[in-house]
N, C-alpha and C positions, 0 to 999 in steps of 0.2 A: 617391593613391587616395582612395576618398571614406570617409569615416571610417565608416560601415556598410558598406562593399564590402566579399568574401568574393575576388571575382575583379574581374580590371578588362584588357578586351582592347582595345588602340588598334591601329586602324591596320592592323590584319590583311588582311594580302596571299597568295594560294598559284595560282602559276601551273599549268596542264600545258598539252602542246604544243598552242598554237591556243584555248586552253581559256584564262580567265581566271574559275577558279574562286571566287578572292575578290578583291574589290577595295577593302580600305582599311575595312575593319569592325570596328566599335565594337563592345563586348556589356560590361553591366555586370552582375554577378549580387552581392546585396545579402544579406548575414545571416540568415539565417533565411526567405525568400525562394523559393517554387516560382515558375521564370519561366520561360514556354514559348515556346522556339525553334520558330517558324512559318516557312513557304513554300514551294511548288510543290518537287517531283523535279526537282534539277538548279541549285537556289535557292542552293544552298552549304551548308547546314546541317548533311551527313556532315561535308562537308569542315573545316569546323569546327570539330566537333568531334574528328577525327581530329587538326588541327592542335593544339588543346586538348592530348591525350591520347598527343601525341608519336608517332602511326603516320604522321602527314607532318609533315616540317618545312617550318614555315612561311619563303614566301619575303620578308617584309617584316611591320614592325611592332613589339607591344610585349605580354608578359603580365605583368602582375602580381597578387601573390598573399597575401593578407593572411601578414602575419610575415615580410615578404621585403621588407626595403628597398628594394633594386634591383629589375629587372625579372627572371623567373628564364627560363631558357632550357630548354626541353620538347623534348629529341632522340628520346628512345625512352619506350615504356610505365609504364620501368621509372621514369622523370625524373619522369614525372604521378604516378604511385603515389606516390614518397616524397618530392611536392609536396600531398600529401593529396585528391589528384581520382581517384573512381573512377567506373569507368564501366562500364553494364549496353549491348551493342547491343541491335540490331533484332532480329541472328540474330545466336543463340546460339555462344558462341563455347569453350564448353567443352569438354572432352576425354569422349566418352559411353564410353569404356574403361574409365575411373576410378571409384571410389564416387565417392557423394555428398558426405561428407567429405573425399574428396581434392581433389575440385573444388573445395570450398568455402577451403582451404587450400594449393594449390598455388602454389608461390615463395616461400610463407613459413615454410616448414620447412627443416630443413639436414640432409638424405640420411640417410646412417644414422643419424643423430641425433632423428627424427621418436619423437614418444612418439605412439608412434599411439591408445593406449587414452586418452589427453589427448585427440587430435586427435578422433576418434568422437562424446568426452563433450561437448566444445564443440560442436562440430556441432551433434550432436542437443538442447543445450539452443534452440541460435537456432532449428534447425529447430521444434521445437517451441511456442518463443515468438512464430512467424510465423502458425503453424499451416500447416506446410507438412506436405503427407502423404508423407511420404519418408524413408528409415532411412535412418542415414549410412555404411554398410556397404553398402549398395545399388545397381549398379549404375548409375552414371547415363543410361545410354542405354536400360534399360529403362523409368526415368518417361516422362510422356507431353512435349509443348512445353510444356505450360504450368506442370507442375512444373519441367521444368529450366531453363526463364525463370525459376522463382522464386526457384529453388539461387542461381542470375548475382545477380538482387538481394540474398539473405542474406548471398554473397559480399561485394560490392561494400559492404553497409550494416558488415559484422563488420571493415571495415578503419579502421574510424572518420576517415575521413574530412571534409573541411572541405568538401568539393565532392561531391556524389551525381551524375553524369549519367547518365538515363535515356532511350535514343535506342529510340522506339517500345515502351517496356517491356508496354503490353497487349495489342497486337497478337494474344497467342495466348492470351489470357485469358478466361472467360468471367467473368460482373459477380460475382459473391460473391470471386473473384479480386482484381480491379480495387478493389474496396472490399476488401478486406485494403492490398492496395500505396496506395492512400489514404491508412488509417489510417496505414500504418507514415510515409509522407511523411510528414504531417502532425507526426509523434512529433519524426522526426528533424528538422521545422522548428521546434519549440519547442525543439531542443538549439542550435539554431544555423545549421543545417549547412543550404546552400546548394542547390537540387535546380535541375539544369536537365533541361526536359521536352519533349521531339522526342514529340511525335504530331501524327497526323490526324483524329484525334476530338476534333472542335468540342467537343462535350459538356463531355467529358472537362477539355479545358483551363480553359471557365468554370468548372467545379464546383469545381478545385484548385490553380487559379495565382493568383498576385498579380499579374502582368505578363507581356506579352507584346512580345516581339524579332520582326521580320517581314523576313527577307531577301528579295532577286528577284534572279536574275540574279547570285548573287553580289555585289551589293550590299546597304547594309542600307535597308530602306525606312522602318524606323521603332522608336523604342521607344514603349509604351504601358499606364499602369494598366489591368489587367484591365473596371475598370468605367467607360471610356471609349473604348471600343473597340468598337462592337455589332457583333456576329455579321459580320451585311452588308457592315458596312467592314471588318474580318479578311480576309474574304475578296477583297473589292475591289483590298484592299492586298497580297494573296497574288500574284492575277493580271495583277495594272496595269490592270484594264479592270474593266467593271460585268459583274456577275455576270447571266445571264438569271434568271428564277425556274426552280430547279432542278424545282419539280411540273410545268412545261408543257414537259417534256422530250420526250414522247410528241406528236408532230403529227398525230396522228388518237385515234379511240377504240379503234378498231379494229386500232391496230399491236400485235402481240404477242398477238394472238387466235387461238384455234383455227380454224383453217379446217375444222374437220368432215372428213369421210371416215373413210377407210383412214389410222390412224395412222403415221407415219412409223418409230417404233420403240414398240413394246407387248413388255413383261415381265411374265410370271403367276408366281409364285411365288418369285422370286427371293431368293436367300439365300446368302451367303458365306461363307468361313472367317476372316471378321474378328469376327465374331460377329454381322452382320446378319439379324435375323429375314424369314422370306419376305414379298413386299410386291410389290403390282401398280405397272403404271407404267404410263403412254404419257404419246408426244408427237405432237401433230399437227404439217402444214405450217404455217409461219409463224407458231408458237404459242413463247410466254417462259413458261417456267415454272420452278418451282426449288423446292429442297428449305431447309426451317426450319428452327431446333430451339437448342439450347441446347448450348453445347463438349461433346464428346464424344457426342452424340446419336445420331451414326449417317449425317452429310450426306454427308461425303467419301467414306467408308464406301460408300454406296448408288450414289453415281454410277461408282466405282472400279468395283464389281460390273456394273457396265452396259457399261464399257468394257473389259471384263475385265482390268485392273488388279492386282485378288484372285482370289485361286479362287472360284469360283462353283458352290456345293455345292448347289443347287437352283435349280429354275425353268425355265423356258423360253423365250427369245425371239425377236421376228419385227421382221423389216424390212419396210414396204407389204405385210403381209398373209402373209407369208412366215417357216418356219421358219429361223431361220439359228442356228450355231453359232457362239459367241464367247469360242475357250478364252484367249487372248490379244490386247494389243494391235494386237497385226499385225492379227488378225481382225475387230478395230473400225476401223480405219482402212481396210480396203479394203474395208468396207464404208459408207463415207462418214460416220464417227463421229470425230468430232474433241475434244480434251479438255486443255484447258490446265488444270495440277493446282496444287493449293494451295500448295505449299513449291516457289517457282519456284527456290528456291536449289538444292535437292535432287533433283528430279526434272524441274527446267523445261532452264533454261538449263545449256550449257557452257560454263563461264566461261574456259575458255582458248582458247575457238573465235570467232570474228572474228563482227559481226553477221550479213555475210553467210552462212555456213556455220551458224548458227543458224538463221536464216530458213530454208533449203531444207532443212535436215535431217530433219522427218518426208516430204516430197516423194519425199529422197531414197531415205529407206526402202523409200517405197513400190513406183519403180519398180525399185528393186536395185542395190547397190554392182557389179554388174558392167555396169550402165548407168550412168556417172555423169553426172550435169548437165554441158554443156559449161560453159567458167567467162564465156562472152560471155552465156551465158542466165540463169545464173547473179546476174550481175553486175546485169543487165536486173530480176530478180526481185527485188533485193535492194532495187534504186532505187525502184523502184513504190511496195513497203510502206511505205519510208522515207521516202517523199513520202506515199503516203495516209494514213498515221497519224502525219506530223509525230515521229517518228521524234527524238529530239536525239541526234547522234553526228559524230563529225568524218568520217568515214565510215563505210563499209560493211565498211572491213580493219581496223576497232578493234575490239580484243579484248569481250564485251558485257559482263566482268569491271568495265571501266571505265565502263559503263553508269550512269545514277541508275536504281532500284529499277522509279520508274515504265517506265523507257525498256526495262529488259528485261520489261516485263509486254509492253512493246506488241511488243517482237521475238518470243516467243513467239505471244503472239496472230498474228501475220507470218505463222508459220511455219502454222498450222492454218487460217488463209486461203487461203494459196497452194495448198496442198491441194481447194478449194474441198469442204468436207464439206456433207450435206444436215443431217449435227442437228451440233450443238455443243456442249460441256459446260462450262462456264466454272466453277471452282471460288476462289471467292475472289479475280476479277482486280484488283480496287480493292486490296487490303488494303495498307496501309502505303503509298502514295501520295497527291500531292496532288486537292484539292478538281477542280481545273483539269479534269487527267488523267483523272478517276472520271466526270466531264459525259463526259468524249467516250466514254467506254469503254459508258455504258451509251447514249445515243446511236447506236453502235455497234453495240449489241445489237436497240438496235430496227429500225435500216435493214435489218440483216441478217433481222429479222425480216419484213418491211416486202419484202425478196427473196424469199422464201418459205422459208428456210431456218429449223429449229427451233434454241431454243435452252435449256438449262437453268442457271439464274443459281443461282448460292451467295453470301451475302455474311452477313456478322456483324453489318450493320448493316439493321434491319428496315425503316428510312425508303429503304434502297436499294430492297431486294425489293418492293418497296410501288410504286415509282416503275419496276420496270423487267418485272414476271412480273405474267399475266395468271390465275396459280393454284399458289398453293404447298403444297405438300406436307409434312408437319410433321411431325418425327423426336422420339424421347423415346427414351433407352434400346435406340439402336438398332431400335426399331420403329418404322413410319410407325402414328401416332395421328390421323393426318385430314388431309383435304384443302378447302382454302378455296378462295372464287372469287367473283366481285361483292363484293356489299356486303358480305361478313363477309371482307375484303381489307383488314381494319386490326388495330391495334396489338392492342387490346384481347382481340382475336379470338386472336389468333395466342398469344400469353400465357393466356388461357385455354385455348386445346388442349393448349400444351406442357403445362401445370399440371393439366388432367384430361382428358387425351384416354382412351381405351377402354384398360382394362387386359389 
């Protein structure tokens, strides 16, 4: 090993059937060291890390681990744990039946032995050293994502580990969040302690690494100093190919614009039981628009309430002009309302169901379990989407469990295509996917928009919404505080509303 190494991986190999998930990869993680794991959905980088962390064993290679002569062998979770590697995923992997403190301590207690008023008192010091808002007595599945994302970090940092891995840790974070989990890196790299960094937030990774690893394919493409690496070439070397410029996404001006008329769906006073205050809406034909705001603001909130997703304790709304009633989803979809929702883990995909049976599954809703799809049409539906949205899967009877992240956004999306809806409701499709995948997906948006079909875009990141909606809509507190359009369709703009929109 290299006398500042922390970790040192030769050689990593991890097959699945037809699949050659890694091929012979290197990754050096150095002392005191944030170095962020880059590449496209499907790049190897779960894989990886799973190999890492003992939930695959790898099929060829070498780990080594500062204070380990030899090379050590990583069979189960439990080999990484008490080889000093802890790791935070993407999604949350905690038990939300438990407090807060049991989460944060769970396998490292011994049964009836547990000094629970010990275990409480430790908790609630870290918790409060993080400045996490959460009792440790407290349910865990009552905090929101982005507390119990934080619980996962406190966990993973209170094992004092030699190894931090954090696979997408901001994802469900809003920035006063993200800048806490900064700080506390940065703490734990003046101890020593090694952080390796899975995101898709360019930003992100210049502001906080020292280096960056760049798989493709399962291979590795490269190591590189953070400050010889620009932007351009990250991404160059993410995709094997020259990036277009991501602003001239849009092929006209005109894509994603209101076509005027009789709105295709218009809500007057709408208001939910999630606590959404009443708020107008329309969408015209072939119009992008989307909803703002800052974590917890109220976005997913609003658009659930349209799809009737939530109860819907007030308001009224019409399709082309027309009163219609939307006490459930059944009722937005056969009313040509489609809506691919934010937590594809939780409410998208079924991950024990094959991609095919994914894809047809709202279809099949619709026409009814006592018409089922023949399985030759079936089979036809399945190939189409899997071909038009380049789909990565060894077919159509793999489970979408074995999916990369991105590959089940796009089977979903699949699924509310085949459907062919007139409005669309896209809640966060990019999130936690590569640069690559995020070009086609808003691409995507606009062809669709470009057919005449309406769409409403959600994303966390403003440089998307910017690039893909022709008028956004901007949430604070669950209330919509304004609507932007032209030239007040930047940064500046939009941060001013959320900051003093009408009270």
């Amino acid at each position: 090993m290299q006398d500042n190494a922390v970790l040192e991986l030769r050689g990593i190999c991890k097959y699945f059937p037809g699949v050659k998930a890694l091929e012979n990869v290197d990754f050096t993680l150095r002392e005191g060291e944030i170095h962020a794991l880059m590449g496209e959905n499907g790049a190897g980088k779960s894989t990886l890390i799973k190999v890492l962390t003992g939930v695959y064993e790898k099929d060829g290679g070498e780990i080594y681990i500062k204070g380990h002569e030899k090379a050590v062998a990583i069979r189960s979770p439990q080999d990484a744990q008490n080889a000093g590697i802890s790791t935070v995923y993407q999604e949350i992997t905690l038990c939300p039946n438990l407090t807060v403190a049991e989460n944060m301590y769970i396998g490292r207690t011994k049964g009836m032995g547990t000094n629970w008023r010990k275990m409480n008192k430790g908790a609630e010091k870290l918790l409060k050293n993080l400045g996490i808002p959460a009792k440790p007595t407290q349910q865990l599945g009552t905090c929101s994502i982005a507390v119990q994302q934080m619980v996962a970090i406190a966990r993973a940092v209170d094992m004092e580990c030699k190894v931090l891995i954090l696979d997408e840790p901001t994802s469900s974070l809003d920035e006063g969040e993200v800048a806490k989990l900064f700080k506390l890196m940065r703490e734990l790299q003046a101890k020593g302690v090694g952080i390796i960094f899975v995101t898709h937030f360019l930003d992100q990774v210049y502001e906080v690494c020292d280096r960056i690893t760049v798989l493709r394919d399962g291979h590795l493409e490269g190591e590189y100093p953070i400050g010889q690496l620009p932007r351009v070439e990250l991404v160059s070397k993410m995709l094997g190919k020259e990036l277009d410029d991501m602003a001239s996404i849009r092929t006209s001006d005109t894509v994603g614009m209101s076509q005027g008329g009789t709105p295709v769906l218009e809500a007057q006073g709408l208001a939910s039981a999630e606590g959404i205050k009443p708020f107008d809406f329309a969408i015209h034909k072939g119009e992008v628009n989307g909803f703002t705001g800052l974590l917890g603001s109220g976005r997913s909130e609003s658009v659930r309430a349209i799809f009737g997703a939530d109860r819907v304790t007030g308001g009224k709304v019409m399709m082309d002009g027309k009163p219609v009633k939307i006490r459930k989803p059944l009722d937005a979809m056969k009313l040509g309302i489609g809506y691919l929702p934010e937590d594809r883990k939780r409410d998208g995909i079924v991950g024990d169901l094959s991609v095919r049976d994914n894809i047809i599954l709202a279809y099949q809703v619709m026409r009814g379990f006592f018409h089922p799809i023949p399985r030759a049409q079936a089979e036809k539906y399945a190939d189409e989407y899997i071909r038009l949205l380049e789909i990565k899967t060894a077919s159509s009877e793999t489970p979408i469990k074995q999916l990369s992240g991105g590959n089940q956004q796009k089977v979903i999306l699949a699924r509310w295509l085949l459907t062919d809806p007139k409005y669309l409701i896209l809640d966060e499709p990019t999130r936690g996917i590569d640069v690559g995948t995020k070009t086609e997906i808003q691409k995507l948006v606009l062809h669709l928009a470009e057919d005449g079909k309406s769409v409403t875009f959600i994303s966390s990141e403003l440089d998307e919404m910017l690039r893909t909606c022709t008028r956004l809509l901007v949430m604070r507190d669950r209330k919509m505080v304004g609507e932007l359009t032209g030239e007040d369709l930047n940064q500046t703009k939009i941060m001013a509303t959320i900051a003093g929109g009408e009270n």
